[in-house]
C-alpha positions in Angstrom: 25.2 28.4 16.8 21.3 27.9 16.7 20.2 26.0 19.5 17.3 23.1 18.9 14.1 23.6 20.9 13.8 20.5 23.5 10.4 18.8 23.8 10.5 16.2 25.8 8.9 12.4 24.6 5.8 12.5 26.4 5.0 16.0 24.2 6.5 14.2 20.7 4.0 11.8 21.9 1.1 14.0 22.5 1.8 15.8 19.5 1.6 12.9 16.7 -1.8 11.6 18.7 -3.6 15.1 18.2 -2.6 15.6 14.2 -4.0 12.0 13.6 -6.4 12.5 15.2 -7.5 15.3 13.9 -6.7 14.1 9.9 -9.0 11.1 10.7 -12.0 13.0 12.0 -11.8 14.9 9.1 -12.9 12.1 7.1 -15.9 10.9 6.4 -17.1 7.8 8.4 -17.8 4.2 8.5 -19.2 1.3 10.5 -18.9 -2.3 10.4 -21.2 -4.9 11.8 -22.5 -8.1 12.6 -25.7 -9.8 11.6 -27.5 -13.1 11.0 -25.7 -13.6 7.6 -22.0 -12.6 8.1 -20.2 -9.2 8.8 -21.8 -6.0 7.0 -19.6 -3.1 6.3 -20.7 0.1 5.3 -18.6 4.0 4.3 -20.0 6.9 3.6 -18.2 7.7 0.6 -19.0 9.6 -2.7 -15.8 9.0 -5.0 -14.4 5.9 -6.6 -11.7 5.2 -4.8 -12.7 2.3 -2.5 -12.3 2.1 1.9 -13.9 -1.4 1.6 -11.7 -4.2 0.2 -11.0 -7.8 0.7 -7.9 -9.1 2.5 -8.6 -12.9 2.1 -11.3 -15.8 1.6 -12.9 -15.0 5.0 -11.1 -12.0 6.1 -12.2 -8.0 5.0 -10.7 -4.8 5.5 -12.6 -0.9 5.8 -10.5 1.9 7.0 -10.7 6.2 7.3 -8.6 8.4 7.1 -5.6 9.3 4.4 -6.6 7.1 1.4 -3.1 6.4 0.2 -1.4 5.5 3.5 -4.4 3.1 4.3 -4.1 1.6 0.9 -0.4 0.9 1.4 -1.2 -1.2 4.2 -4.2 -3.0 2.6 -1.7 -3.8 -0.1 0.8 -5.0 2.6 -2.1 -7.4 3.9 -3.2 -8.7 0.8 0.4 -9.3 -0.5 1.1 -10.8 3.2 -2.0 -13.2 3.6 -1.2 -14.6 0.0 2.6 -15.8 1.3 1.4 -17.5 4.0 -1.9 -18.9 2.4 0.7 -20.1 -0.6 3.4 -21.3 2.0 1.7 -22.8 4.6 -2.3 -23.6 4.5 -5.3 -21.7 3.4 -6.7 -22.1 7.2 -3.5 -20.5 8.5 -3.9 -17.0 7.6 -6.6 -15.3 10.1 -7.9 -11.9 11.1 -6.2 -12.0 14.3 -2.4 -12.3 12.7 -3.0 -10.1 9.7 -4.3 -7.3 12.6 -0.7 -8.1 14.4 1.1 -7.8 11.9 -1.2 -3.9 11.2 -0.3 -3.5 14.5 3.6 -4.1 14.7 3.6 -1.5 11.3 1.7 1.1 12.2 3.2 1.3 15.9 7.1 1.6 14.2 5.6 4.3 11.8 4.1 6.0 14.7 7.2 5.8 16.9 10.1 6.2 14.9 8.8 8.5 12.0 8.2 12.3 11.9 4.4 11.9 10.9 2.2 9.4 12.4 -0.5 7.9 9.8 -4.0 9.0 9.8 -5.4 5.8 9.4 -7.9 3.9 11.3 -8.9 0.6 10.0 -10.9 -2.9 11.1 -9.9 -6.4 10.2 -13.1 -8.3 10.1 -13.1 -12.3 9.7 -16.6 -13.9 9.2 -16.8 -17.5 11.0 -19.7 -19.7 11.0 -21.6 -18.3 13.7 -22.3 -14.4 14.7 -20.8 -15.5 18.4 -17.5 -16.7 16.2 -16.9 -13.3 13.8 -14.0 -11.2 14.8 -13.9 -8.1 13.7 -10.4 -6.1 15.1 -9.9 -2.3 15.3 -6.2 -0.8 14.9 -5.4 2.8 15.6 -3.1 5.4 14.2 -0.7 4.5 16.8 -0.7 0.6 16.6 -3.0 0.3 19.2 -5.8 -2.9 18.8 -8.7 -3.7 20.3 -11.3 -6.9 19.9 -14.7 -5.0 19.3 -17.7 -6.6 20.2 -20.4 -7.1 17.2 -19.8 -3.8 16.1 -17.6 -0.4 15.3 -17.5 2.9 14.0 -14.6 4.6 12.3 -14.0 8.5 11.6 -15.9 11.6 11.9 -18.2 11.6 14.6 -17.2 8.1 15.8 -19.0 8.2 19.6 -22.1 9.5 18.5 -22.3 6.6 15.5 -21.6 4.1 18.2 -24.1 5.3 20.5 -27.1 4.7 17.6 -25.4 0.9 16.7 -25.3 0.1 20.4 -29.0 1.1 21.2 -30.2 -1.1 18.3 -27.7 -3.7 17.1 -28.8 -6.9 16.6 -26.6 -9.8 15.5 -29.8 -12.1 14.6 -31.3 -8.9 12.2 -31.7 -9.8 8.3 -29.0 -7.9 6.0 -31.9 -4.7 5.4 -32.4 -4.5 8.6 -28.5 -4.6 9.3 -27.9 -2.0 6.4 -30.8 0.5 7.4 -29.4 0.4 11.2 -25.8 1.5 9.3 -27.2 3.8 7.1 -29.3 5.6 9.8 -26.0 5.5 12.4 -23.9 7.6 9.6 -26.6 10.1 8.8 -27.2 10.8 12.6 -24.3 12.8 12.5 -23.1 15.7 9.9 -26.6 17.2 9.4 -27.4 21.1 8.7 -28.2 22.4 12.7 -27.4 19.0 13.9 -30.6 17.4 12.0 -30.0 14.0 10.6 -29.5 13.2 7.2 -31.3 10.4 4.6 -28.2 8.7 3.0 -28.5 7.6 -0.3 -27.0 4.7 -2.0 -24.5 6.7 -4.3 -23.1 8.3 -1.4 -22.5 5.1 0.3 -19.8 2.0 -0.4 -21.2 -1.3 0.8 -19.9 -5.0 1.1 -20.6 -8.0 3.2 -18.6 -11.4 4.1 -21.7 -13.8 3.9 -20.4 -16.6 6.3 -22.7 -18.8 3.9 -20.6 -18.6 0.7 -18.1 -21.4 0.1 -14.6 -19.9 -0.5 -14.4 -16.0 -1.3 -16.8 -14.6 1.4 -16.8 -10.8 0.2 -19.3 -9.3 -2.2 -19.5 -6.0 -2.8 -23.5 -4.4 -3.2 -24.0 -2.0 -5.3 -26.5 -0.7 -8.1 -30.4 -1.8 -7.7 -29.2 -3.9 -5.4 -28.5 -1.5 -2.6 -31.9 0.9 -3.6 -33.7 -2.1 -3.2 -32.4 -3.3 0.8 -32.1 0.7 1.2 -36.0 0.9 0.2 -36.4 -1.9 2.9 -37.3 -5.0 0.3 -36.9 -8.3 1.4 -36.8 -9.8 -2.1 -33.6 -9.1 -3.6 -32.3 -12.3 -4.3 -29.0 -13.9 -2.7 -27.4 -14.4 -6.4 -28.2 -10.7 -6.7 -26.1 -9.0 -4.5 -23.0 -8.8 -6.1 -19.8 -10.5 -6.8 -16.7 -10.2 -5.5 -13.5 -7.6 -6.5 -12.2 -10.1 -9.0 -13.8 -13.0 -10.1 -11.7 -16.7 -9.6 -10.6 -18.2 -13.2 -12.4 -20.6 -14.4 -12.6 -24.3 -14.7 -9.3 -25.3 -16.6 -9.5 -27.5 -19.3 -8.7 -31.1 -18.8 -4.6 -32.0 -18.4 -3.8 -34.7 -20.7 -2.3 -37.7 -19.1 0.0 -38.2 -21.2 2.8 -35.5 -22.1 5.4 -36.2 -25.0 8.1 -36.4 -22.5 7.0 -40.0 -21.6 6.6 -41.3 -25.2 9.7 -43.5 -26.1 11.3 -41.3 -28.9 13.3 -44.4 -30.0 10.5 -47.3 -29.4 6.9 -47.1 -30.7 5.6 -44.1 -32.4 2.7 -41.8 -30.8 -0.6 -43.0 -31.8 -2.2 -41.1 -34.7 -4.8 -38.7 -34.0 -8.5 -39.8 -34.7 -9.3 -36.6 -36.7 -7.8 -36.9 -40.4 -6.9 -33.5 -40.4 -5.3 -33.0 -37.2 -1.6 -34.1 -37.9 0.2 -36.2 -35.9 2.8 -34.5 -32.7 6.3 -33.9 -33.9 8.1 -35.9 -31.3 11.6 -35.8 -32.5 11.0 -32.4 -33.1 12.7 -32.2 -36.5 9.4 -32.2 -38.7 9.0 -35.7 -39.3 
């Protein structure tokens, strides 16, 4: 009878941390930050499938690492932050219990399955100040941490933070925000170690401006971004994009009075104004 090898838990454990680890430095990177309008978040990222996406009114979500395992979750957040926004109150769902609820899921994964996920993702809620934005970070292995203004995700993660914590500012403008991003994730990944210029195609960019009413996220994209990349200072605020799916628009006026409350045995419905409109079948038998 073939006898099973024995490795013992703190080796299973070891194990799992090293392959996601390594599937996640693999990727390429991305950094979200704070500045004087709301949270920026920036990925370096040359195909269509997006890492930037939004959760809820206030709330986004950027992540590295496997695309379809990190989009399973996203889809889990989105689909969770909807119940309780439907069930409960609008105010109720926060960054802080959509990144437990990250946290509980990717911990179970990471503990009781074969293969860990190779995820790392940030939950970032705008609030009405720079001092009040939250902006959480969960690991692989469920892990989360509260970052302060700033975070780095993938690839060369340490040396990325090293450039946003010499020079991050939460009271920059948005160009000055996005050049400080864009510089941080060219630092790294250059021919000889030499940095490299990023250009707007090869990057995915989105903010939650903390002075929008409602829906906070906006993607940038287009002239947009080659203008704030080009360090111009006169791209408008209705300029810079919309966000994923726009809300429906206004609906038209209910009537007040529905052909339920007419008396079907009393006085008829009154006639309509317009000659040619015919009059509502009440009794529903064409009369």
């Amino acid at each position: 009878m073939a006898m099973q090898f024995y490795a013992s838990p703190e080796q299973v454990q070891r194990d799992r941390s090293e392959y996601a680890r390594k599937g996640i430095a693999r990727g390429r990177s991305a950094v979200v930050l704070t500045y004087e309008g709301g949270i920026l978040l920036v990925a370096e990222n040359i195909t269509t499938l997006r890492k930037i996406s939004e959760i809820y009114d206030k709330i986004g979500f950027a992540a590295v690492g496997r695309y379809n395992e990190f989009e399973n979750l996203r889809r889990a957040g989105v689909r969770m932050a909807d119940l309780n926004g439907y069930s409960f109150d609008r105010r109720d769902v926060t960054g802080r219990g959509l990144a437990n609820a990250f946290t509980q899921t990717l911990g179970a994964i990471f503990s009781e399955t074969q293969k860990p996920y190779e995820v790392e993702i940030c939950i970032a809620q705008v609030g009405a100040t720079p001092e009040s934005d939250e902006l959480y970070r969960i690991t692989y292995d469920g892990s989360v941490m509260d970052e302060p203004g700033f975070m780095a995700m993938g690839g060369q993660a340490e040396a990325i933070s090293n450039v946003l914590r010499e020079r991050h500012d939460t009271a920059a403008e948005l160009q000055d925000a996005l050049a400080l991003a864009a510089e941080a994730l060219g630092s790294v990944g250059g021919e000889n170690g030499q940095p490299r210029r990023l250009e707007a195609k090869q990057l995915e960019v989105a903010v939650l401006d903390r002075r929008r009413k409602g829906r906070a996220f906006r993607r940038i994209a287009g002239s947009s971004l080659n203008e704030l990349l080009a360090g111009s200072a006169d791209v408008a605020d209705a300029d810079l994009g919309e966000v994923d799916a726009a809300p429906p628009g206004p609906a038209e006026d209910k009537p007040t009075v529905s052909a339920a409350s007419v008396d079907t045995e009393g006085e008829a419905p009154a006639a309509s104004d317009d000659p040619a409109e015919p009059a509502d079948d009440v009794n529903g038998d064409g009369s």
